[in-house]
C-alpha positions as CSV (number, residue, x, y, z in Angstrom):
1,X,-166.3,19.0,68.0
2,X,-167.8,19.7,70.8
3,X,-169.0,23.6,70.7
4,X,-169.0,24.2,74.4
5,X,-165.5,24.0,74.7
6,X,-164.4,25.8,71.1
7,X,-165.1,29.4,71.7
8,X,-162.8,31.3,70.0
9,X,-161.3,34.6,71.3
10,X,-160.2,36.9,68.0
11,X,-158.3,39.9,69.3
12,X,-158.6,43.6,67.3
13,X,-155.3,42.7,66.5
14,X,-155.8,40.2,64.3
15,X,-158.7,41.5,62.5
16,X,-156.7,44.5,61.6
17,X,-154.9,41.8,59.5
18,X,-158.1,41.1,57.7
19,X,-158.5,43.0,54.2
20,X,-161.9,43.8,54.3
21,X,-164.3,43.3,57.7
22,X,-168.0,43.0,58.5
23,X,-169.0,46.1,59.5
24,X,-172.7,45.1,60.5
25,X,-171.5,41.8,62.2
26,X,-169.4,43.4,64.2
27,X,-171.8,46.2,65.7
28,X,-174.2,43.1,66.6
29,X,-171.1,41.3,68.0
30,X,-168.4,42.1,71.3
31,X,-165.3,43.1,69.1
32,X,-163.3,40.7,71.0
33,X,-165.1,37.2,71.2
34,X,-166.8,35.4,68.6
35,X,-168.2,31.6,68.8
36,X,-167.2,28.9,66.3
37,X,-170.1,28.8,64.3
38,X,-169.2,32.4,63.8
39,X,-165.9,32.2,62.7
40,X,-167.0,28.8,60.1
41,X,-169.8,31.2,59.0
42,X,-167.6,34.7,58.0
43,X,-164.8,34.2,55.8
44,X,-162.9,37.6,57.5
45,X,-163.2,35.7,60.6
46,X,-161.5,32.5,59.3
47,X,-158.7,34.7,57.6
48,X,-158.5,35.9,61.3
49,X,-158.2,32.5,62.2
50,X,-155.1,31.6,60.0
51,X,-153.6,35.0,60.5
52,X,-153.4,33.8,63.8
53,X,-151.8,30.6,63.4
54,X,-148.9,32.8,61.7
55,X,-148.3,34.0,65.1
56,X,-147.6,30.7,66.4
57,X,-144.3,30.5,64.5
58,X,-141.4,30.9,67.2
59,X,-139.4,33.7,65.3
60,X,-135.7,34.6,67.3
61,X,-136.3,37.7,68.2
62,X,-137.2,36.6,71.3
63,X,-135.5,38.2,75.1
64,X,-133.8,34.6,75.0
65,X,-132.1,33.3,71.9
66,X,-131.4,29.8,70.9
67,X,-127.8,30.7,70.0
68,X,-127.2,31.0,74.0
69,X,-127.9,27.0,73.9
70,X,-124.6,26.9,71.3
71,X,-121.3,28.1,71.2
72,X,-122.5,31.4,69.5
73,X,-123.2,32.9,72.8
74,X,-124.4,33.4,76.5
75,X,-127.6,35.1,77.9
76,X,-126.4,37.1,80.7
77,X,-129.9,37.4,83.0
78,X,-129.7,33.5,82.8
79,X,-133.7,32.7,82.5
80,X,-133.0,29.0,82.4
81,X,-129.9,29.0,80.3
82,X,-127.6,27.2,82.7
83,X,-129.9,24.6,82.8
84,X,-130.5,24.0,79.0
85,X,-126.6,23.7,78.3
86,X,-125.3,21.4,81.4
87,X,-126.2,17.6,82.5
88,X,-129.1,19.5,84.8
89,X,-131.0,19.5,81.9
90,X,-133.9,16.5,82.6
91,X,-137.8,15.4,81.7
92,X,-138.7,17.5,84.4
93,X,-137.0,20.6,83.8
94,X,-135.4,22.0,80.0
95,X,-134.6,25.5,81.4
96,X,-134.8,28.2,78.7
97,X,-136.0,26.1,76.9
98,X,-139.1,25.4,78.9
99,X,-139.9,29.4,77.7
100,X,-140.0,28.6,74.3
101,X,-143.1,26.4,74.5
102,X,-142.1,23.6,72.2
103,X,-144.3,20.5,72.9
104,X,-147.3,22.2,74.2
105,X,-147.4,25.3,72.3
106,X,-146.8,23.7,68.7
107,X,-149.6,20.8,69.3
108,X,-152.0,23.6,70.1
109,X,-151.3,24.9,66.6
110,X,-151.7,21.9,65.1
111,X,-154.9,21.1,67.0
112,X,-156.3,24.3,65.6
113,X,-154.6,23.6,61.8
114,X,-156.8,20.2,62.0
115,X,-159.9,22.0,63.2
116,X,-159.2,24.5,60.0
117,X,-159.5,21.5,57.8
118,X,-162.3,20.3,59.4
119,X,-164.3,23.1,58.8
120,X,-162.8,25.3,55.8
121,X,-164.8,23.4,53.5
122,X,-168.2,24.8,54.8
123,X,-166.9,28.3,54.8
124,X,-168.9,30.5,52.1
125,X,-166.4,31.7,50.4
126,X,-167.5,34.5,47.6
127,X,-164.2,33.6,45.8
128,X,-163.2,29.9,45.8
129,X,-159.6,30.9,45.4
130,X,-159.2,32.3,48.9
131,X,-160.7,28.8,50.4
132,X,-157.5,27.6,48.0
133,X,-154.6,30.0,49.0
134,X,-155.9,29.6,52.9
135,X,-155.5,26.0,52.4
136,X,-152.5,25.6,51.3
137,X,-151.1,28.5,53.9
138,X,-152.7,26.2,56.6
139,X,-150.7,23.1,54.9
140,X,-148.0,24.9,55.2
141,X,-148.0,26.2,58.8
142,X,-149.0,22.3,59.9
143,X,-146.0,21.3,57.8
144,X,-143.3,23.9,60.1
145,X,-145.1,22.9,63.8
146,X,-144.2,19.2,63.0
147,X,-140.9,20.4,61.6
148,X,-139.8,21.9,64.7
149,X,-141.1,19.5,66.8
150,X,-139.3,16.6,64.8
151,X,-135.9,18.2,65.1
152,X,-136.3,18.7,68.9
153,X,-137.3,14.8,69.6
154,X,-137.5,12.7,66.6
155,X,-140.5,11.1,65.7
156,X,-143.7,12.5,67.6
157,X,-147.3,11.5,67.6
158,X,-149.3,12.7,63.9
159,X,-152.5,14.3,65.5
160,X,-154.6,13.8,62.4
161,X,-157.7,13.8,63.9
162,X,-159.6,16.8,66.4
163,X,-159.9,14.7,70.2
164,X,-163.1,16.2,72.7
165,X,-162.4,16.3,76.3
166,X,-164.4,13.5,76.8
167,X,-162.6,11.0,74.6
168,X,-160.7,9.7,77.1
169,X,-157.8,6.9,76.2
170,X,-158.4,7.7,72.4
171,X,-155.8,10.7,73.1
172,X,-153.1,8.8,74.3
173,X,-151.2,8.4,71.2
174,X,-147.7,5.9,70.7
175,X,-144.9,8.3,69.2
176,X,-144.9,7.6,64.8
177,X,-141.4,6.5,63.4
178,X,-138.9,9.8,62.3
179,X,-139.6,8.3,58.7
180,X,-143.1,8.8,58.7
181,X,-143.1,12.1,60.2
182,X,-140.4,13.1,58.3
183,X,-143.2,11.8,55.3
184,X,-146.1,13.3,56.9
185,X,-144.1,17.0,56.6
186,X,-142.8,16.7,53.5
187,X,-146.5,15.7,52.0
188,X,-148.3,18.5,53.5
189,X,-145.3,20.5,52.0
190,X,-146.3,19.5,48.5
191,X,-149.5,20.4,49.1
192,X,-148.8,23.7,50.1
193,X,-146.4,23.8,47.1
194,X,-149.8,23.0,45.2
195,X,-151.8,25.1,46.4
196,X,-150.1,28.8,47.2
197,X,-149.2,31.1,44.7
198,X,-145.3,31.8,43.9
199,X,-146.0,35.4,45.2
200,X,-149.0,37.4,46.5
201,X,-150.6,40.5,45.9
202,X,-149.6,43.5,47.8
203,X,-152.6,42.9,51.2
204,X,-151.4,39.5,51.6
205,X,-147.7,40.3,51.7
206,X,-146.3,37.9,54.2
207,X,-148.2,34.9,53.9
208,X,-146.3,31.7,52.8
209,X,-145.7,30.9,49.3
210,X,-145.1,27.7,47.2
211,X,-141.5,28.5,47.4
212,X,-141.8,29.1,51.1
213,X,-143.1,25.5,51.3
214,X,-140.3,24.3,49.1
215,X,-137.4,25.5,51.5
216,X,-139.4,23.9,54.4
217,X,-139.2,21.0,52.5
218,X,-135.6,21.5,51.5
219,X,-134.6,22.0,55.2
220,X,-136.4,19.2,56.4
221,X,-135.2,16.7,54.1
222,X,-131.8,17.6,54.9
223,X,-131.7,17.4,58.1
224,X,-133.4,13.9,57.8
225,X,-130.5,12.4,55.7
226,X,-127.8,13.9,58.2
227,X,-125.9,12.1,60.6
228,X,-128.5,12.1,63.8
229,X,-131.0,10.7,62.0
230,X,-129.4,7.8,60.2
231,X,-127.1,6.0,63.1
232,X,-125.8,2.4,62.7
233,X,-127.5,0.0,64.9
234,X,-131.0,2.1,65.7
235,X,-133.6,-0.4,66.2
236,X,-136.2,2.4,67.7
237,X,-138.1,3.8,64.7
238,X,-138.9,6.9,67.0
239,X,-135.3,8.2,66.9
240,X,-134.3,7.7,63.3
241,X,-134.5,5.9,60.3
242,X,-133.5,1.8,61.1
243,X,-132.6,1.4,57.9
244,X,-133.0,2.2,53.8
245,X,-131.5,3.6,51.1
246,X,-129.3,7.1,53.2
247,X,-127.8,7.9,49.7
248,X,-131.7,8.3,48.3
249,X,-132.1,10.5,51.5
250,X,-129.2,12.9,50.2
251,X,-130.5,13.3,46.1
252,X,-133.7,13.9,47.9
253,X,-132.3,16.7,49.7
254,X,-130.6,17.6,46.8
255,X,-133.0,17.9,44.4
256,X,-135.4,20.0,46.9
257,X,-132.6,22.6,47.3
258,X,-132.1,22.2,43.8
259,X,-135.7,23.2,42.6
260,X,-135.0,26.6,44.5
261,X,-132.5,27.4,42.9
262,X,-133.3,26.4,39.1
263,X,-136.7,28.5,39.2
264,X,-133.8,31.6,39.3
265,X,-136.5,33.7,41.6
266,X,-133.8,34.7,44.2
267,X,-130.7,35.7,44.6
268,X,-127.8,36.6,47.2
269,X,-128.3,40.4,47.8
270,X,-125.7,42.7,47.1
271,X,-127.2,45.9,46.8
272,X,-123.4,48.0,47.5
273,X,-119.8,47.5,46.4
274,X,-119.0,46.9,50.6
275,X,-119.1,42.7,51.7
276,X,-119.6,44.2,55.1
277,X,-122.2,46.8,54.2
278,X,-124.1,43.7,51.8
279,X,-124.7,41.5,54.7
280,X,-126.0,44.0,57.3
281,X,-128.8,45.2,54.4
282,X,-129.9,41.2,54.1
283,X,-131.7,41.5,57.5
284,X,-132.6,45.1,57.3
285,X,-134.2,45.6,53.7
286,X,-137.3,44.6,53.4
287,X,-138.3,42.0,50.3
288,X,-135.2,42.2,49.3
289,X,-133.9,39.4,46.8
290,X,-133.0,36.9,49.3
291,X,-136.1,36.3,51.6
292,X,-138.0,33.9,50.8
293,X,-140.2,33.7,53.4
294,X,-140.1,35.9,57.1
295,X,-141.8,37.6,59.8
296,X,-142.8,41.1,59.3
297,X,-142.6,43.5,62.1
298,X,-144.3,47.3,62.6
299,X,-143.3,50.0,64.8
300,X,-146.3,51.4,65.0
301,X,-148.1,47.8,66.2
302,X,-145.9,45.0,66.9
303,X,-142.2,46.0,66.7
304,X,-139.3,43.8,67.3
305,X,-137.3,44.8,70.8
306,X,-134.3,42.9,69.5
307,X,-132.0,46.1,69.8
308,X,-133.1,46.5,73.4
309,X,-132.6,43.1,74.1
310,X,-129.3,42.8,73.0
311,X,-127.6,46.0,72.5
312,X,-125.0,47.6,74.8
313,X,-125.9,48.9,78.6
314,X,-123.7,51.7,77.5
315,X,-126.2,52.6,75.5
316,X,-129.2,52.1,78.3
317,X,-130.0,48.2,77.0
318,X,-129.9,44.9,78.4
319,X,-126.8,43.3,77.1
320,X,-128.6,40.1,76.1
321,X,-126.9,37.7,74.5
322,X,-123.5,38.0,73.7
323,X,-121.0,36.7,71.6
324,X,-118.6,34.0,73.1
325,X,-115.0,34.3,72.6
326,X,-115.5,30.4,71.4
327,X,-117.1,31.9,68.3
328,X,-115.5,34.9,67.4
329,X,-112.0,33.2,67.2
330,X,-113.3,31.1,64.5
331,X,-113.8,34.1,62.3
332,X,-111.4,33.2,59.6
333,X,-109.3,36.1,58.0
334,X,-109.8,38.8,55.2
335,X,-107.4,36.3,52.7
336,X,-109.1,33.0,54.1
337,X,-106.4,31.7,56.7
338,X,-107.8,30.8,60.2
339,X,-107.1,33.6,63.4
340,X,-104.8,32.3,65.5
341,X,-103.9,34.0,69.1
342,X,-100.5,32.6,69.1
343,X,-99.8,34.6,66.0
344,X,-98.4,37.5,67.4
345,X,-99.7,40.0,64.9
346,X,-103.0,39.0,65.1
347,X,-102.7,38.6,68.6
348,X,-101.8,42.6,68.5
349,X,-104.7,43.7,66.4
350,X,-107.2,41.0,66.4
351,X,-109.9,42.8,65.1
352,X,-108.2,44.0,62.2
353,X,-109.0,42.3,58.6
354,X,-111.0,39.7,59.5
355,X,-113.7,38.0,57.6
356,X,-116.1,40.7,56.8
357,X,-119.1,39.1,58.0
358,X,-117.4,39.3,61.7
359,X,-118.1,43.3,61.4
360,X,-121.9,42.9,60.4
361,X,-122.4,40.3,64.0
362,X,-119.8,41.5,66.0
363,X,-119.7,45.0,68.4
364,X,-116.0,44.4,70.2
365,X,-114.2,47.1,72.0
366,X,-112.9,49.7,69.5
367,X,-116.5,48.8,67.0
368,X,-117.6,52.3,65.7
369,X,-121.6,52.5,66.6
370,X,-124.0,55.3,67.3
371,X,-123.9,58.3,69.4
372,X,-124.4,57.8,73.0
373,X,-127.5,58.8,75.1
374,X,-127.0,62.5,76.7
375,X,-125.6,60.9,79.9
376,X,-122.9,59.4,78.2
377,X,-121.3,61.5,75.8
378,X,-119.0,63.1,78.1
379,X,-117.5,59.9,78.4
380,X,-117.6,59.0,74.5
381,X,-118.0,62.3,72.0
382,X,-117.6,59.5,69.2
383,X,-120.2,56.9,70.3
384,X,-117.3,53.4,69.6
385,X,-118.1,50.2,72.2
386,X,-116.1,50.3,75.2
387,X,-115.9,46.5,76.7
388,X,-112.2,47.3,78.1
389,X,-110.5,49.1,81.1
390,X,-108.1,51.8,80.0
391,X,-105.4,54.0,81.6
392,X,-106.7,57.9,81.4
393,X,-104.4,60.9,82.3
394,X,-106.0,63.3,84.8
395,X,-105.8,67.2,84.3
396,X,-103.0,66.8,87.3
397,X,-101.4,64.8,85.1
398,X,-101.5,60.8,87.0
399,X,-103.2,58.4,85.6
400,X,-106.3,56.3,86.5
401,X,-107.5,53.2,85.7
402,X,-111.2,53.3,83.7
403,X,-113.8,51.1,83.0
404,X,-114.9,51.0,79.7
405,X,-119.4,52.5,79.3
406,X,-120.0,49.0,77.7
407,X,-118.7,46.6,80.9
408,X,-120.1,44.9,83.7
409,X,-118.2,47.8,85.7
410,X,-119.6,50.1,83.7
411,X,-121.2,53.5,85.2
412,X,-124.3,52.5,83.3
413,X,-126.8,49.9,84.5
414,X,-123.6,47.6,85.1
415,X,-126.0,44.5,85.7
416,X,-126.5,44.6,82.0
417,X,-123.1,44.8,80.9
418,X,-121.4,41.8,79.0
419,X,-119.8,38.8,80.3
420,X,-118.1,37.9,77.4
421,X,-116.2,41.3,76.0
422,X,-118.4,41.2,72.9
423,X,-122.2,42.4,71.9
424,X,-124.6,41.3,69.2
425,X,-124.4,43.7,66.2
426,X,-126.6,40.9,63.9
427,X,-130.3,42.4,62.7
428,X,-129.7,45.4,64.7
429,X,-130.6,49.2,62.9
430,X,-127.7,52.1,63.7
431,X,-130.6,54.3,63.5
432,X,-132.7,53.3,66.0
433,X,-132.9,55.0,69.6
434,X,-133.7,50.9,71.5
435,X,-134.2,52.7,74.6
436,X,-137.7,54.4,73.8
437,X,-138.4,52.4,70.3
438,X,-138.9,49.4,68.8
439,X,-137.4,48.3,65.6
440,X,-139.1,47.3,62.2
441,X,-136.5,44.2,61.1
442,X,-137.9,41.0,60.0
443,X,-136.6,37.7,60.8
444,X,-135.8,35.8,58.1
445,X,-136.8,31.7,58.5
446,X,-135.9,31.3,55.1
447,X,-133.3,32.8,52.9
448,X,-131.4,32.1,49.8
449,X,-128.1,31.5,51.1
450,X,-129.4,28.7,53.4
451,X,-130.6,27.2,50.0
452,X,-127.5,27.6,48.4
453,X,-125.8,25.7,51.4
454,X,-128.0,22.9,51.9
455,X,-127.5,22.1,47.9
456,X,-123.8,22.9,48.9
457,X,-123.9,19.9,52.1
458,X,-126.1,17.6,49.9
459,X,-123.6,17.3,47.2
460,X,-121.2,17.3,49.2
461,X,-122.2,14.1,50.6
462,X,-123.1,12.4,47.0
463,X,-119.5,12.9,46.2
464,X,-120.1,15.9,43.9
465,X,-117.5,18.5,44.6
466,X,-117.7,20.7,42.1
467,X,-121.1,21.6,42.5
468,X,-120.6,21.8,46.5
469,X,-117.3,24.2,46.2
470,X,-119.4,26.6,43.9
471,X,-121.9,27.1,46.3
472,X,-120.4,27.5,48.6
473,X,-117.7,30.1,46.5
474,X,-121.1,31.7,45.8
475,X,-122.1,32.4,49.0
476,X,-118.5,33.4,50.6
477,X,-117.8,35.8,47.3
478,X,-121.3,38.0,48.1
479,X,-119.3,37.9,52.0
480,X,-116.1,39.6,50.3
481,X,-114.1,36.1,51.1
482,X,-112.4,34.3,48.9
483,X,-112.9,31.6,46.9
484,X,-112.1,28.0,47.2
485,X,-109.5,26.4,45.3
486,X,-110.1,23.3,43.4
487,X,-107.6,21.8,45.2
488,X,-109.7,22.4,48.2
489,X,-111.3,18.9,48.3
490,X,-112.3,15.8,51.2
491,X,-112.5,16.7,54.8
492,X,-110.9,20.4,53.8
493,X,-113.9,21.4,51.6
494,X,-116.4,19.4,54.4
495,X,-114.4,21.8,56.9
496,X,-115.0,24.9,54.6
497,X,-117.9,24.1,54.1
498,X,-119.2,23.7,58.0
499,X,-117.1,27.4,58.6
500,X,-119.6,28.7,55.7
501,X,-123.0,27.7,57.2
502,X,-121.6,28.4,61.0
503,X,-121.1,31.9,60.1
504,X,-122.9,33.0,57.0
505,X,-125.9,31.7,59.5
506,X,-124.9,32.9,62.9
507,X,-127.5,33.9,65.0
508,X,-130.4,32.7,62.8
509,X,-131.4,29.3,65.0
510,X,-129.4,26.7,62.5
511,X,-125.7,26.4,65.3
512,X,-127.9,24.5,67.7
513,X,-129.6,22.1,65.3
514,X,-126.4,21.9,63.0
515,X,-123.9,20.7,66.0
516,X,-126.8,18.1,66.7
517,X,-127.8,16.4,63.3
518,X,-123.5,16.2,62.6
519,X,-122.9,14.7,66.1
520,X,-120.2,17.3,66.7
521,X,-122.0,18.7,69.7
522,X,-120.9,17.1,72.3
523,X,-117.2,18.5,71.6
524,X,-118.2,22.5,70.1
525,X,-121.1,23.1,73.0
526,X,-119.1,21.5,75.9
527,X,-116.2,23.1,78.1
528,X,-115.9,26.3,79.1
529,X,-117.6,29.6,77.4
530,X,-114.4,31.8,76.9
531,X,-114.0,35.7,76.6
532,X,-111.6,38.4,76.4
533,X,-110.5,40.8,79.1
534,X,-108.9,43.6,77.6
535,X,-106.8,46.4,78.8
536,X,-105.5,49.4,77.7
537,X,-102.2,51.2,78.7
538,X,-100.8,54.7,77.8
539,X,-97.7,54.7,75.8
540,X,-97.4,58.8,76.0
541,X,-100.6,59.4,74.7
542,X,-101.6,56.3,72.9
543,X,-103.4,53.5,74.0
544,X,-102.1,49.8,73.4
545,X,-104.1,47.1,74.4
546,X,-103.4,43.7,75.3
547,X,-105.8,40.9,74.9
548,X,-106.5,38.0,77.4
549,X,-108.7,34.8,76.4
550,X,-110.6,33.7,79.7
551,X,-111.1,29.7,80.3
552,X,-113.4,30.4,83.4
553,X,-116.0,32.4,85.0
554,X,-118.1,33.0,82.0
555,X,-120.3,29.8,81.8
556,X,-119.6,25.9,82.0
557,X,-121.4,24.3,79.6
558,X,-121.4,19.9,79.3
559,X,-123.1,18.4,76.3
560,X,-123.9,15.1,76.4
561,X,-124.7,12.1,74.3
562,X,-128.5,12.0,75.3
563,X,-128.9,15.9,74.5
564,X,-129.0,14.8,70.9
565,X,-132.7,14.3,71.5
566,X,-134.0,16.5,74.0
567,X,-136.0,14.8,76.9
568,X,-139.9,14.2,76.3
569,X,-141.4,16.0,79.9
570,X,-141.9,13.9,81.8
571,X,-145.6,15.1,82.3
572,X,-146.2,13.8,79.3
573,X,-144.9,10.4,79.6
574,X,-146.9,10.2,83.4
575,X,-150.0,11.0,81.3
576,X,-149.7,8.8,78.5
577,X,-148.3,5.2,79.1
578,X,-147.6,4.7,75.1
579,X,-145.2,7.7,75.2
580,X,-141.9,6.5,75.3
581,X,-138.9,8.4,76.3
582,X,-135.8,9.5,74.2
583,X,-132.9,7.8,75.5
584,X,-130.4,8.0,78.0
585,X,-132.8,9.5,79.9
């Protein structure tokens, strides 16, 4: 390495992580910058280091969400978003995207994962077992950048090695095969698995675990044997596997999800009697049962402004992303038969006894919620979402047409106001003030119910239906649905099975990469984002609404067959002639 160039900035921040610091270093030292022999030289300051590399895991709490690249939903401030889900999307420009620093971003981590392993062996450690754990953490982390970057592009270049400014044509690397990344992640996941512990003690709450390395692994190899990756007639090793044994691929997958759920560590929460009430506590309750591994956030020094982001400008916040019409129609009902608008008593009341999960995501017009700031009440005493224009009688006794607090007509901030007739009620606390606070949620990368679903999809495709259908009846009995029949078997229990992981999953970052690895996207993420209009008209003194689904104005969206793989920029392949592009483009 060359130390001119390595000087490593540490912020306060990231030492408070630290369980124990220096105190005589660091009155001898700025409390901000610290060299690399420094860091190599005080083990506080390398658990610094990898406390930091936790921070380059892209959680989705973010302004932006990758669900408004999917049929789950639009961002209504745009940001890029336009871009990222039409044909303008190119090498030189991904949109959205572009703010979620993929390529660049995630080698940087790596870079500084190889420089860890580089060094960590000439840290003096007092305890051996720390060198150990941090090891396997770092593993671990290396293990998730490739991850992500893999099911962006396909096969990427393995940096294995730490390149010097100076090194010239040495740094222009040819992309590795899918299979050997795919083999490169899945290693470094079992030595993670290895090396960390199945749980820590109470300071290192938060770090990665051997069974947070497990569901990496479990996640990756099922997306590996899935459709995108394994399609007749590939002769480029770069975007898929060009041959082999695809039924191997599945037991694989299989057998990872598998070793989750034999060590009987987790479980489906259900801490109430209410389906509804079960799956709003999975992303509130903290350690609960489910989470294998997440982010942790603090109010008091890094809170999550999810709420804000996404909450209603009725309520003085920015809208966000909201729900498409697209994907709250698919919400099945209370007793398991699909909504259909052309079913006139669901037509009537259509958000009345749906799947119960559709009240824990969803805010729609009518949707109890919280009391309303001071400058609302007037308007709403109850505090209920108002995303429709009403009839209201006037003390002279006419009527007047009203816009609803929670519209883009709204009296309050009506730039913020839907698009779509819906609001994101996922992860968000009914306690919480958004306006002046930020929230404490985690987000959850790994959970048991994704476990349970990936054994579900992988035995479903080795022909095993009875072990798929009970997953899956696992997972939609903790939702208050019910079960499948037996006689719920082929395509039907493939369908069922999709419906489960779509919603049971919403809004956690697995639509987008779903759509792609089945090669259904080009259909479910092209053509027009829908909503509802809604209107409300006295009968004497009761409202009755009627319900209009909107083709146009929202957002349209075109999917097409070279998005499957998204675009390599084309900075990259100007820089480095052995980069070659994903195709079509």
């Amino acid at each position: 390495m060359n130390k001119t160039i390595n000087t490593f900035i540490i912020t306060l921040t990231l030492l408070a992580f630290t369980t124990a610091c220096n105190k005589d270093f660091l009155e001898k030292k700025p409390l901000t910058e610290f060299t690399e022999d420094d860091v190599w030289n005080d083990p506080n300051l390398v658990q610094a280091y990898v406390n930091d590399l936790y921070t380059k895991m892209r959680h989705g709490f973010n302004e932006v969400m990758l669900s408004s690249m999917t049929d789950e939903s639009r961002f209504i401030h745009n940001y890029g978003t336009t871009t990222s889900v039409t044909e303008a999307m190119s090498p030189e420009d991904l949109g959205a995207l572009n703010l979620f620093g993929l390529w660049g971003d995630h080698y940087k981590a790596i870079r500084n994962c190889n420089i860890f392993f580089e060094m960590v062996d000439k840290v003096p450690f007092k305890d051996d077992a720390q060198r150990t754990r941090l090891k396997g953490e770092v593993h671990f982390l290396r293990a998730y950048f490739y991850q992500m970057l893999v099911k962006y592009w396909g096969g990427v270049p393995l940096v294995t090695q730490i390149f010097k400014l100076d090194d010239g044509e040495a740094m222009l690397l040819s992309r590795n095969s899918f299979e050997e990344c795919v083999k490169y992640i899945t290693d470094e996941c079992d030595s993670a698995i290895a090396l960390l512990p199945a749980v820590h003690e109470r300071d290192n709450t938060g770090r990665a675990t051997n069974y947070a390395a497990m569901a990496l692994k479990a996640r990756m190899l099922l997306y590996a044997a899935s459709d995108l990756f394994n399609r007749p007639g590939n002769t480029e090793p770069a975007f898929g596997y060009v041959g082999g044994d695809r039924q191997a691929r599945w037991i694989l997958a299989r057998d990872a999800a598998k070793a989750i759920i034999d060590s009987n560590v987790f479980s489906l929460y259900k801490p109430s009697t209410s389906p509804v009430e079960n799956y709003t506590r999975i992303f509130l309750d903290k350690d609960n049962p489910e989470v294998i591994f997440c982010k942790y956030f603090n109010r008091q020094q890094l809170g999550t402004s999810h709420d804000l982001y996404n909450g209603p400008n009725g309520y003085h916040n920015w809208g966000g992303n909201v729900p498409l019409e697209n994907f709250v129609e698919g919400y099945q009902m209370a007793d398991g038969t699909p909504f259909n608008w052309n079913n006139p008593d669901m037509a009537k009341q259509p958000y009345v006894g749906r799947d119960p999960r559709f009240y824990a995501t969803i805010l729609y017009n009518g949707a109890p919620w919280k009391k309303r700031p001071s400058d609302a009440q007037a308007n709403d005493p109850v505090g209920v979402i108002q995303t429709a224009r009403y009839e209201r009688r006037r003390a002279d006794g006419t009527i007047e047409m009203v816009n609803g607090l929670d519209t883009r007509n709204s009296p309050i901030e009506n730039w913020n106001g839907t698009y779509t007739g819906y609001y994101l009620r996922k992860f968000m606390d009914i306690n919480l003030d958004a306006q002046f606070f930020r929230g404490d949620q985690s987000w959850l990368f790994f959970r048991y119910a994704e476990i349970k679903l990936n054994f579900a999809e992988a035995s479903l495709e080795l022909g095993d239906e009875p072990s798929a259908r009970s997953a899956i009846n696992e997972v939609r009995t903790r939702a208050g649905m019910p079960a499948l029949a037996a006689s719920v078997t082929g395509d039907a229990l493939t369908e069922m099975y999709r419906y489960e992981r779509r919603y049971e999953l919403a809004f956690e970052e697995h639509r987008y990469f779903d759509a792609r690895r089945w090669l259904i996207a080009t259909t479910v993420f092209s053509g027009p984002a829908k909503a509802i209009d809604i209107e409300g008209k006295l009968n004497g003194n009761t409202l009755v609404y009627t319900y209009k689904v909107l083709t146009s104005g929202v957002q349209e969206r075109k999917f097409t067959e070279k998005h499957y793989l998204l675009p390599i920029m084309a900075e990259e392949i100007r820089r480095n002639n052995k980069m070659i592009q994903n195709p079509l483009y």
